[in-house]
Structures are given as C-alpha cells and as structure tokens.
C-alpha positions as CSV (number, residue, x, y, z in Angstrom):
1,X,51.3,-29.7,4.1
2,X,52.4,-33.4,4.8
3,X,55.6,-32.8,2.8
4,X,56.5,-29.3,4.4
5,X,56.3,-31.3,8.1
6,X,58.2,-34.3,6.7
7,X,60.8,-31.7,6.0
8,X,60.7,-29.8,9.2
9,X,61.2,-32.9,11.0
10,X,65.2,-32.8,10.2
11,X,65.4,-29.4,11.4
12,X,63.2,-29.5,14.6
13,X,65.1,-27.6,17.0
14,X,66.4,-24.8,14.3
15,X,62.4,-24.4,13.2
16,X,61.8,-23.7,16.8
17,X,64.7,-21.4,17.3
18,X,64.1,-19.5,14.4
19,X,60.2,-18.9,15.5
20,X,61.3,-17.6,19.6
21,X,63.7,-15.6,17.5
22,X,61.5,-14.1,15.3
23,X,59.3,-13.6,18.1
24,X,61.4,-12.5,20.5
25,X,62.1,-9.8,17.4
26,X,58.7,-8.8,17.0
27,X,57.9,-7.9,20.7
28,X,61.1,-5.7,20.9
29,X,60.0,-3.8,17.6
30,X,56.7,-3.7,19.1
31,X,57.9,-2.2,22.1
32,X,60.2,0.2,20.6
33,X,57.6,3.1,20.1
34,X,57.0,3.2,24.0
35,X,60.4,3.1,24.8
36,X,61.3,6.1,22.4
37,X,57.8,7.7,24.4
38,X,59.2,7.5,27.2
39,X,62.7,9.0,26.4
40,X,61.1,12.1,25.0
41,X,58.7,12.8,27.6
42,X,60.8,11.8,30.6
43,X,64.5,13.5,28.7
44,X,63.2,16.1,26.3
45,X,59.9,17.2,28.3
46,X,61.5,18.0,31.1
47,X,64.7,19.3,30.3
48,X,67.1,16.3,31.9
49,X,68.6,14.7,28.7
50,X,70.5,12.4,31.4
51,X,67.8,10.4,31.1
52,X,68.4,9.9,27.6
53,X,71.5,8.8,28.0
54,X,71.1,6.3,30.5
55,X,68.3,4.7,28.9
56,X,69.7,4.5,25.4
C-alpha cells in the first residue's frame, strides 16, 4: 500500500480528477434510467412527443 501512495504522490491532482470524473460518470449513469422514465411517461404516455424532443 505504502508503495501505491508513494506513487500517487506525483500525480496528485490527476488521481483526484480522474476520481470526480469517474464519479461524476457514475451519478449521470445512475440517473439515466429516471431520465428515460420520465421521457416515456411525460412524451409517449400522453401523446406530446415535444417533450421528447426538448428533453433529449
């Protein structure tokens, strides 16, 4: 472990950058679901697919 954190240290602020990104990845694909929900329901259900458009 000591030798993988001697190793981060060079690369600091691309460690941290790589883990907002790869958060920042994983709550949009998390999220992605709902938002297709939502287009369906809201577009499809009720017969307005100008919803779908604005929202994709």
């Amino acid at each position: 472990m000591k030798l993988i954190i001697k190793y981060l240290k060079k690369y600091k602020l691309l460690f941290i950058l790589n883990l907002i990104a790869i958060i920042a990845f994983s709550i949009t694909e998390l999220g992605m679901p709902t938002i297709m929900g939502n287009m369906i329901d809201e577009g499809v259900g009720s017969g307005n697919l100008d919803i779908i458009e604005i929202k994709v």
